[in-house]
Each structure stands twice: as structure tokens, then as C-alpha cells.
N, C-alpha and C positions, 0 to 999 in steps of 0.2 A: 254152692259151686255152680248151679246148672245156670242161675243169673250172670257170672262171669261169663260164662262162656256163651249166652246168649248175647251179650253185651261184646264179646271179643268178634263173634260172627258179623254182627252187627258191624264195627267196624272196619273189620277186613271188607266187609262186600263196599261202605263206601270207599274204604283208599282204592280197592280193583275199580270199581266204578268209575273215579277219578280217574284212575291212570289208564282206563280204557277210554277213555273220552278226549284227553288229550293226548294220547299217543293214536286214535282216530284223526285226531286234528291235525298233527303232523304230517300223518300218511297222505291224506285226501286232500292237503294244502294244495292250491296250485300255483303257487309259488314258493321257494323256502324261504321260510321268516327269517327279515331282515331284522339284525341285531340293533340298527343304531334306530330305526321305527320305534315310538314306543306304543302301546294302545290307546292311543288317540286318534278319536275322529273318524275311527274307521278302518285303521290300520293305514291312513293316508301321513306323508310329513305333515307334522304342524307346519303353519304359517305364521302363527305368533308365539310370542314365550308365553309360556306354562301360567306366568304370575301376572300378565297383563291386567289390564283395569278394565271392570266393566260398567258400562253405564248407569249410571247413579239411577234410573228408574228400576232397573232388575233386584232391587233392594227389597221395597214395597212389597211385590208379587213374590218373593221369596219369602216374606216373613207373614204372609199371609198363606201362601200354600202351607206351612210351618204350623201354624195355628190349626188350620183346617187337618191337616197329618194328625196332630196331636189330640185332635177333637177324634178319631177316629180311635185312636190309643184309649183312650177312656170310654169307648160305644163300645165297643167288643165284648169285655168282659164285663160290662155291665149287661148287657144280654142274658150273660151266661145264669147272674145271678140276681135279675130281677124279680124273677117269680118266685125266687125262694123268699127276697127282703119284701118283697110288697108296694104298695103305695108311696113309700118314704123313698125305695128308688127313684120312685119314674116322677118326682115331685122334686127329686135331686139333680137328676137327669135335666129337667123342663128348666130348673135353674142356671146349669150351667150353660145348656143352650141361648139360654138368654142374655147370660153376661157373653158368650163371643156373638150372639147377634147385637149385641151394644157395640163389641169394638169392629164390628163389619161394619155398622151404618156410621161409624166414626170415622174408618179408613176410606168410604166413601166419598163421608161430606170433605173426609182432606185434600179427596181427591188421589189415593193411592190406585184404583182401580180404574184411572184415566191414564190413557197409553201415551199419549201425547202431550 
């Protein structure tokens, strides 16, 4: 029982937390939020539609930022549990770095990490 109810405290203090924060937001607006705004840009109107197209180079650098995200997703928890597996991690580790430094000197030579 005493788990439920630490778990129940638990989440009453985030929904108050929540609804103190945005009904902070409200109060201390200095303007009142305009309904047809949506959270874009800053709370400024857009200038363009929501689905417009963007330049075919933003592709590249997205799916390389992606990789580089994802390489980070597998660093973390290999941290956690390197010192227990030993040498076979960080020899797994050293691998996999190796195959995304293959597709970085790939995306290189294609020329994805050229702006222009």
C-alpha cells in the first residue's frame, strides 16, 4: 500500500506542478494568448504553410545529426555497464564506432557535409 501512495503523491505534485506553471503562464502573459497563433516560431504568425518544402540540402544534415543522436543512444548505457562486461565491451564499442566513422568519411567524400 505505502508504494501506491508514494506513486499517487508522486503524481499529484507533477499535475500541481504542471498546472502551476501554466496557469503562471497565463497570469504573467503580457498579452492574452491569441487563439488563431499557433506555437510557431515564437508565438509570431507563420509566414509560410506548416507543410511547405524544404531544401533538398537539409536532408543530408538531418540524417547525419540522426546517426550522431543515435550513436549517443547506445554510449550511455554502455557506460553504465562496461566495467561489469569488460574488454568485450569496449572492443564492441571501438567497432561500432568504426562502422559510423566509415559512413561519416562516406558522407564526406559525397559531399553531404558541403553547404553549398
Amino acid at each position: 500500500m505505502p508504494a501506491y501512495l508514494d506513486l499517487a503523491v508522486m503524481a499529484g505534485t507533477g499535475v500541481l506542478g504542471v498546472a502551476l506553471v501554466v496557469g503562471l503562464g497565463h497570469r504573467l502573459a503580457a498579452a492574452p494568448p491569441d487563439r488563431h497563433v499557433l506555437p510557431f516560431s515564437g508565438g509570431r504568425r507563420p509566414t509560410e504553410h506548416a507543410l511547405s518544402r524544404f531544401h533538398a540540402r537539409w536532408y543530408p544534415v538531418t540524417l547525419l545529426f540522426l546517426a550522431f543522436d543515435v550513436e549517443m543512444l547506445y554510449m550511455y548505457p554502455w557506460t553504465v555497464v562496461v566495467a561489469r562486461v569488460g574488454v568485450g565491451a569496449v572492443v564492441e564499442m571501438f567497432v561500432f564506432l568504426g562502422v559510423l566513422m566509415a559512413a561519416v568519411v562516406w558522407a564526406w567524400r559525397e559531399g553531404a557535409l558541403r553547404w553549398t
